[in-house]
C-alpha positions as CSV (number, residue, x, y, z in Angstrom):
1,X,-17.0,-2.5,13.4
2,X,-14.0,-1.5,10.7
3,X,-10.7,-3.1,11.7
4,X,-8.9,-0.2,10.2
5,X,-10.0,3.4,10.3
6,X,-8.6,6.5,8.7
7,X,-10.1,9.6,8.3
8,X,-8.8,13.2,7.4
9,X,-5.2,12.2,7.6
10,X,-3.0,15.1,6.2
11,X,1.2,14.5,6.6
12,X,4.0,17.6,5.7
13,X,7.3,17.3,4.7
14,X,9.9,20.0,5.9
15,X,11.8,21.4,2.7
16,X,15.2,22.0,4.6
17,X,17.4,20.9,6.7
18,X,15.7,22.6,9.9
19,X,12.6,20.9,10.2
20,X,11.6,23.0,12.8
21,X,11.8,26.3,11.2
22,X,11.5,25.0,7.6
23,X,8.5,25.9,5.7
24,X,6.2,22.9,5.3
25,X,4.6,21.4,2.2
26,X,1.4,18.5,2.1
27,X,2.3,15.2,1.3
28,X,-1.2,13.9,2.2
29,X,-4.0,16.0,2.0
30,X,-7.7,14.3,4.3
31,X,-6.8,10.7,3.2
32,X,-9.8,8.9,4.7
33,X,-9.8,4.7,4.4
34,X,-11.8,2.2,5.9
35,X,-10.9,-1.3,6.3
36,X,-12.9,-4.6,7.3
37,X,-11.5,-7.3,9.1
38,X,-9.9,-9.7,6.6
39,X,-10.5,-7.6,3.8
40,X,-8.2,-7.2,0.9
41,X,-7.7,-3.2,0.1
42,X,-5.3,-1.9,-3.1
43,X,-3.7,1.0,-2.6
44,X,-3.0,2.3,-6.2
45,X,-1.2,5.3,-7.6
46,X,1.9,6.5,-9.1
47,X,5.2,6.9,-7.6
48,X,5.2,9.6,-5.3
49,X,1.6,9.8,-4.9
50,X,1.8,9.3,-1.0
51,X,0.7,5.4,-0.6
52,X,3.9,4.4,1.2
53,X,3.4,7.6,3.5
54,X,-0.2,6.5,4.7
55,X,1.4,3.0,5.6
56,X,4.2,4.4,7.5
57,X,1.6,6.4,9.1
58,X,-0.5,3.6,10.1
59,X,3.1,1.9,11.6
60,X,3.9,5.4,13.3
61,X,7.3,4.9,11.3
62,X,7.7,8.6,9.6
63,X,11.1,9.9,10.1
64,X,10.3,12.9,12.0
65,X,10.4,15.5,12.0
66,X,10.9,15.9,8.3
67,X,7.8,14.3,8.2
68,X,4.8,14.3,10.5
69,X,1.5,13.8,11.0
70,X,-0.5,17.6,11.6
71,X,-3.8,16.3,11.8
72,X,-6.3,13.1,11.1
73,X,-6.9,10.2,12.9
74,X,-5.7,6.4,13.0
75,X,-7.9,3.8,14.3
76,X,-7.1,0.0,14.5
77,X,-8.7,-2.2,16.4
78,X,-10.7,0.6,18.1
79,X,-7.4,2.1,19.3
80,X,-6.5,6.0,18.2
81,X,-2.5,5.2,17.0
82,X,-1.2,8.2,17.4
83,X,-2.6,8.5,21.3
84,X,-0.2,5.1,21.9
85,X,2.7,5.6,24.2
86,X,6.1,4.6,22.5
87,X,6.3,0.9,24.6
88,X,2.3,0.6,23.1
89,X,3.1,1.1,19.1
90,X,6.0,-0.7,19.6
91,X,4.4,-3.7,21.4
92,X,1.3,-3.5,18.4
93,X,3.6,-3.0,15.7
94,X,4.9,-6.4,14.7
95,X,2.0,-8.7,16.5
96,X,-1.1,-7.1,15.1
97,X,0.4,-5.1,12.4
98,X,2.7,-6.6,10.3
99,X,4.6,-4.9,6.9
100,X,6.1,-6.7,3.7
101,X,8.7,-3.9,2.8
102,X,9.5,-3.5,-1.4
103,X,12.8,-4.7,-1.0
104,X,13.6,-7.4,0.9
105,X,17.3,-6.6,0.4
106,X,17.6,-3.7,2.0
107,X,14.7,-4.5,4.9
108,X,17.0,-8.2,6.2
109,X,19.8,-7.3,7.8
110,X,23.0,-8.4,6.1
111,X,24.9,-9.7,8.9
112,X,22.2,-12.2,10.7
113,X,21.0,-15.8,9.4
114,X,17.4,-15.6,7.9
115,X,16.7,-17.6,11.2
116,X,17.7,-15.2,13.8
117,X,16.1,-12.4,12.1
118,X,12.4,-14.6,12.3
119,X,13.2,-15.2,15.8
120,X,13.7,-12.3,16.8
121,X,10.3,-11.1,16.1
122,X,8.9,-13.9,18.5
123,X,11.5,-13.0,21.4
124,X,10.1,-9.6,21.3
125,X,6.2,-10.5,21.2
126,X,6.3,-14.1,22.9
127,X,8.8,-13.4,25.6
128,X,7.5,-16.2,27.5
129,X,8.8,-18.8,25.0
130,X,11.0,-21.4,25.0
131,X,14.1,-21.3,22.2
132,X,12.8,-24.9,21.2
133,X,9.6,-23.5,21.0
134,X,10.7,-20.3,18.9
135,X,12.8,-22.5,16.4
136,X,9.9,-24.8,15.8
137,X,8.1,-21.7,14.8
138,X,10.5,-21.0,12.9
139,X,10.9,-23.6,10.9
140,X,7.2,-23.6,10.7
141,X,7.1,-20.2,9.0
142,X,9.7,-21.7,6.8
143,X,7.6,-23.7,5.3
144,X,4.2,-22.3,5.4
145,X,5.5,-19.4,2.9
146,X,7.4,-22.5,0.6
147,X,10.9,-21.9,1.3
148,X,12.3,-24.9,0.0
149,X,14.8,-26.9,2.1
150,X,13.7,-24.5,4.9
151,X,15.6,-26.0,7.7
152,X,18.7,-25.8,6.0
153,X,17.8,-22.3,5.2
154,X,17.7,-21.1,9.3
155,X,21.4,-20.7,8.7
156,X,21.8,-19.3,5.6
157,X,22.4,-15.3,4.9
158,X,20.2,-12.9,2.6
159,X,23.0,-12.2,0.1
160,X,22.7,-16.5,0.0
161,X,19.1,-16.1,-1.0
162,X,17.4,-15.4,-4.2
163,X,15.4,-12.4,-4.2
164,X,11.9,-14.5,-4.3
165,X,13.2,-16.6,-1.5
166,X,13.9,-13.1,0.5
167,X,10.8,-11.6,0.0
168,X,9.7,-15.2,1.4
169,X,11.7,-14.3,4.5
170,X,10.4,-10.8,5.3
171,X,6.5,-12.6,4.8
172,X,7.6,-15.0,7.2
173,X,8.6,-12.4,9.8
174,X,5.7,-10.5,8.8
175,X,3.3,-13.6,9.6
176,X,5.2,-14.4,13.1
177,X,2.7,-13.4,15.0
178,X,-0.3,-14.1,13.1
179,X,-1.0,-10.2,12.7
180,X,-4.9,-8.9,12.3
181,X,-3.8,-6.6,9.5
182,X,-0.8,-6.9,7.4
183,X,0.8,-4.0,4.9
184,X,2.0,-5.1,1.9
185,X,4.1,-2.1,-0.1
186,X,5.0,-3.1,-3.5
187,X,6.1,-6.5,-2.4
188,X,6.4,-8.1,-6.1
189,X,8.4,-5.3,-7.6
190,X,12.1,-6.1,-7.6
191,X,10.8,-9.5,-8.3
192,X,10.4,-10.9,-12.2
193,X,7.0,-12.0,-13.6
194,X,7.1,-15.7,-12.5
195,X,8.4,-15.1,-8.6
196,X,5.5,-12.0,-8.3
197,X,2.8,-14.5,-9.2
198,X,4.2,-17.1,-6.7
199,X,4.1,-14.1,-4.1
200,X,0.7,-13.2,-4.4
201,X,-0.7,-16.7,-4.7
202,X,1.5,-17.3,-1.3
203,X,0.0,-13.9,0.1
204,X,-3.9,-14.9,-0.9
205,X,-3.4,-18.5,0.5
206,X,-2.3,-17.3,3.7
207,X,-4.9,-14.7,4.0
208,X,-7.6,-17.3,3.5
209,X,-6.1,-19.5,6.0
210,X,-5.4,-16.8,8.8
211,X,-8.4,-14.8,8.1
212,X,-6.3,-11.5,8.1
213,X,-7.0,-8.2,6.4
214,X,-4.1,-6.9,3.7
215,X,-3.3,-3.5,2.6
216,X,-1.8,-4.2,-0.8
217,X,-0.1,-1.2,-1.8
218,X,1.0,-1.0,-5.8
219,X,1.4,0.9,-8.6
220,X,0.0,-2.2,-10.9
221,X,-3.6,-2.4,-11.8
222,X,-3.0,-5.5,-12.5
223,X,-2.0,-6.8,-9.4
224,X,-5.0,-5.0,-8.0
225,X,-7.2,-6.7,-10.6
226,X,-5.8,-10.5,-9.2
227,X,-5.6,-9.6,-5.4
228,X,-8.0,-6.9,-4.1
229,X,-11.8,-6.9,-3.4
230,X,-12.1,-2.6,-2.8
231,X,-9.9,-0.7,-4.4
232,X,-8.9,3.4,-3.6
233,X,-6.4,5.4,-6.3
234,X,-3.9,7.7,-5.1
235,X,-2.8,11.1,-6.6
236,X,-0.9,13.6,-5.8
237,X,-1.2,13.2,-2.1
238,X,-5.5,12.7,-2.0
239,X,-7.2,9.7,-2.6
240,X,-9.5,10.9,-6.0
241,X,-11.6,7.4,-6.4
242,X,-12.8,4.5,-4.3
243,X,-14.5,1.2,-5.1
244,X,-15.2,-2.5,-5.7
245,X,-12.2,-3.2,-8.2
246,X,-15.1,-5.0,-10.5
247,X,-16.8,-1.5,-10.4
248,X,-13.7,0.5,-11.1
249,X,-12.3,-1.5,-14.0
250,X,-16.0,-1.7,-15.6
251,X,-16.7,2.6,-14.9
252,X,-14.2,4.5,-13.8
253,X,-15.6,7.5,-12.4
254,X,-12.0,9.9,-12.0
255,X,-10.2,10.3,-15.1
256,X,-7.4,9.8,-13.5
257,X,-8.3,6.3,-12.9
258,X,-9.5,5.8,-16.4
259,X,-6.1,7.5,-17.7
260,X,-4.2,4.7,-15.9
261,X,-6.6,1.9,-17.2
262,X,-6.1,3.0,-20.8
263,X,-2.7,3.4,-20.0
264,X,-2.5,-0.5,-19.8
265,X,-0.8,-2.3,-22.9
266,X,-3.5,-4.8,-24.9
267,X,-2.6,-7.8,-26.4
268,X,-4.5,-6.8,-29.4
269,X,-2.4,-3.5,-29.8
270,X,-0.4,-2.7,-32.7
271,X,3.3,-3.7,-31.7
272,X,4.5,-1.0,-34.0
273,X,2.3,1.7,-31.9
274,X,4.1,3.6,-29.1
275,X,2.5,2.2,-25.7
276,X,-0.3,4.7,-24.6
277,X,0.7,7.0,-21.3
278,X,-0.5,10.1,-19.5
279,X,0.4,13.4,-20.8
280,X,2.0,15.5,-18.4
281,X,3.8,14.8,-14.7
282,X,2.5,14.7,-11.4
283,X,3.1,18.3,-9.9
284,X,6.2,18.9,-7.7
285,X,4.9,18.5,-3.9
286,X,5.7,22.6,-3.6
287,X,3.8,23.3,-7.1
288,X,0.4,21.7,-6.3
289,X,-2.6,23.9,-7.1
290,X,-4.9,24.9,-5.0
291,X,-7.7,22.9,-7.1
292,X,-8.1,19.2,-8.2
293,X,-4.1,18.7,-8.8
294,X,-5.0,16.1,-12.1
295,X,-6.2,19.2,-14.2
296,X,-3.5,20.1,-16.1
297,X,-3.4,16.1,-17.5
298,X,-6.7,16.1,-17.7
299,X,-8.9,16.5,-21.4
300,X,-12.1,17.0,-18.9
301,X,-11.0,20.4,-17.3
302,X,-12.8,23.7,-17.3
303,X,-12.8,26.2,-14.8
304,X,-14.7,24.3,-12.2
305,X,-11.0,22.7,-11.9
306,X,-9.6,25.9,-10.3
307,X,-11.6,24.4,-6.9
308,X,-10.5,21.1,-5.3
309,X,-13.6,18.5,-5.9
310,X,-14.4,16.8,-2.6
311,X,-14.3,13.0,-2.8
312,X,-18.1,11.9,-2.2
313,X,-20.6,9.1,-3.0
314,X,-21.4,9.0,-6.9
315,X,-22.9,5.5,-6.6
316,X,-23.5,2.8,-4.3
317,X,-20.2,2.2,-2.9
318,X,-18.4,4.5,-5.1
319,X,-16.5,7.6,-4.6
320,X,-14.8,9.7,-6.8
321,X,-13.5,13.5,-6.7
322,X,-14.1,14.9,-10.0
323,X,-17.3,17.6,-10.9
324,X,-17.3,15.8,-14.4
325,X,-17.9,12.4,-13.0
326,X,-21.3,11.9,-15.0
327,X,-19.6,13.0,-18.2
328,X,-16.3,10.6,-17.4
329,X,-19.1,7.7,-17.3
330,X,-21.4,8.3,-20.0
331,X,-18.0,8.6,-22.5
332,X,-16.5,5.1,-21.3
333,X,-19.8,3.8,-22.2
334,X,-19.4,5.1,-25.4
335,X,-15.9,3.8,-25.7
336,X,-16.4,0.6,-24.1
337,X,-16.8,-2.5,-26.7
């Protein structure tokens, strides 16, 4: 049975002020995901493309009603989300869901110790505790994530923190309560090259050890390369591919997915060459076609394009929502060393 279920989830934003008489536009259009227990799943796509929207989702945390879910359904753990009472999400959320926000700056509050804030997840799910026995916890946290001098730290403010040892912080709180699937959105970027790979080491390790599943949403295929086993790409509000990250890096099937990969800087590149990107923008959320919403970036178009492709099985284990699939695969070959 799939810890995580999500299938035909479409969210609309309000474009003014009155969401209730506004007109509405799709942000996500029959996003459909399926997670295992303690699998790791990337979330990939370009800012904007809706992958921070599908985890608010699963957390019921949309700010409606500019934004709300019309239709689609949320399953975790065999419960329907969006059927749970207000007390119920909020009882879920924080015990068996857990989220590592992007910036750990803004998601601490300013004006609490590091140590109250990780408390306070455990006075809210293990009511029954003892304040020794929530400190110890604490501390334990602490140090399971590698915050160094971490007793000394239980009194310390964010501002007082560097941002790797705050994004330590929100994983600790996020880990409280030994959560059965935790969200991670973007958690490395505001974070330079040396802290990120401490952060996803720390976030692998901990998955091994606990057993949970992670959502690891990101805009870096290289991230998803290092810490995901499945992978799905966003754009433009639809999931357009889904795989085995092996599978996807070695035959992209969407050329979307293969613009991003050859959108990657190689060692071996000319440093006097501009670095390789995708023609075009994403289209404005009011703007998208009616069709696949890639085709005006994409060389592959023909007419076909004027109809949106359904996302369906190409291979074993392999989705992708393009009618030129085949012909996306045979020319990687081609272009493949």
């Amino acid at each position: 049975m799939s810890l995580l279920r999500i299938e035909n989830l479409n969210v609309s934003v309000a474009s003014g002020t009155n969401a209730k008489t506004a007109q509405r536009w799709p942000v996500l259009q029959d996003v459909t995901l399926t997670m295992q227990e303690g699998e790791t799943l990337g979330l990939v796509g370009e800012s904007g493309s809706g992958k921070s929207v599908t985890a608010l989702s699963i957390l019921r945390l949309l700010p409606q009603p500019t934004l709300r879910v019309d239709s689609g359904a949320i399953v975790f753990d065999s419960r329907e989300i969006n059927t749970l009472s207000t007390a119920q999400m909020c009882a879920l959320r924080g015990d068996r869901i857990a989220m590592i926000f992007q910036d750990p700056m803004t998601a601490l509050n300013p004006v609490q110790t590091i140590g109250k804030q990780i408390e306070e997840v455990l006075l809210l799910h293990r009511p029954t505790w003892t304040g020794a026995q929530r400190r110890k916890r604490v501390l334990a946290l602490l140090e399971r994530v590698g915050m160094p001098a971490a007793e000394q730290r239980l009194q310390a403010y964010p501002h007082q923190l560097s941002g790797g040892m705050r994004q330590r912080v929100t994983i600790a709180m996020a880990l409280a309560c030994e959560p059965k699937l935790l969200i991670a959105d973007e958690p490395t970027t505001a974070l330079d090259v040396t802290v990120q790979a401490q952060v996803l080491n720390l976030i692998g390790e901990l998955q091994q050890q606990s057993g949970m599943a992670v959502l690891f949403i990101t805009h870096d295929l290289g991230v998803i390369a290092e810490t995901c086993r499945n992978v799905a790409v966003m754009y433009a509000g639809r999931i357009v591919e889904q795989a085995a990250v092996a599978d996807l890096f070695a035959a992209p099937r969407h050329p979307y997915t293969r613009a991003l990969l050859g959108s990657l800087p190689a060692l071996s590149a000319n440093p006097q060459q501009p670095l390789p990107a995708i023609p075009g923008q994403v289209p404005d959320i009011e703007q998208r076609p009616s069709g696949c919403a890639f085709a005006n970036r994409c060389s592959y178009r023909t007419e076909i394009c004027g109809q949106l492709p359904p996302l369906q099985e190409i291979a074993t284990a392999h989705r992708s929502a393009c009618f030129h699939a085949d012909l996306l695969t045979a020319d990687f070959a081609r272009a493949t060393p």
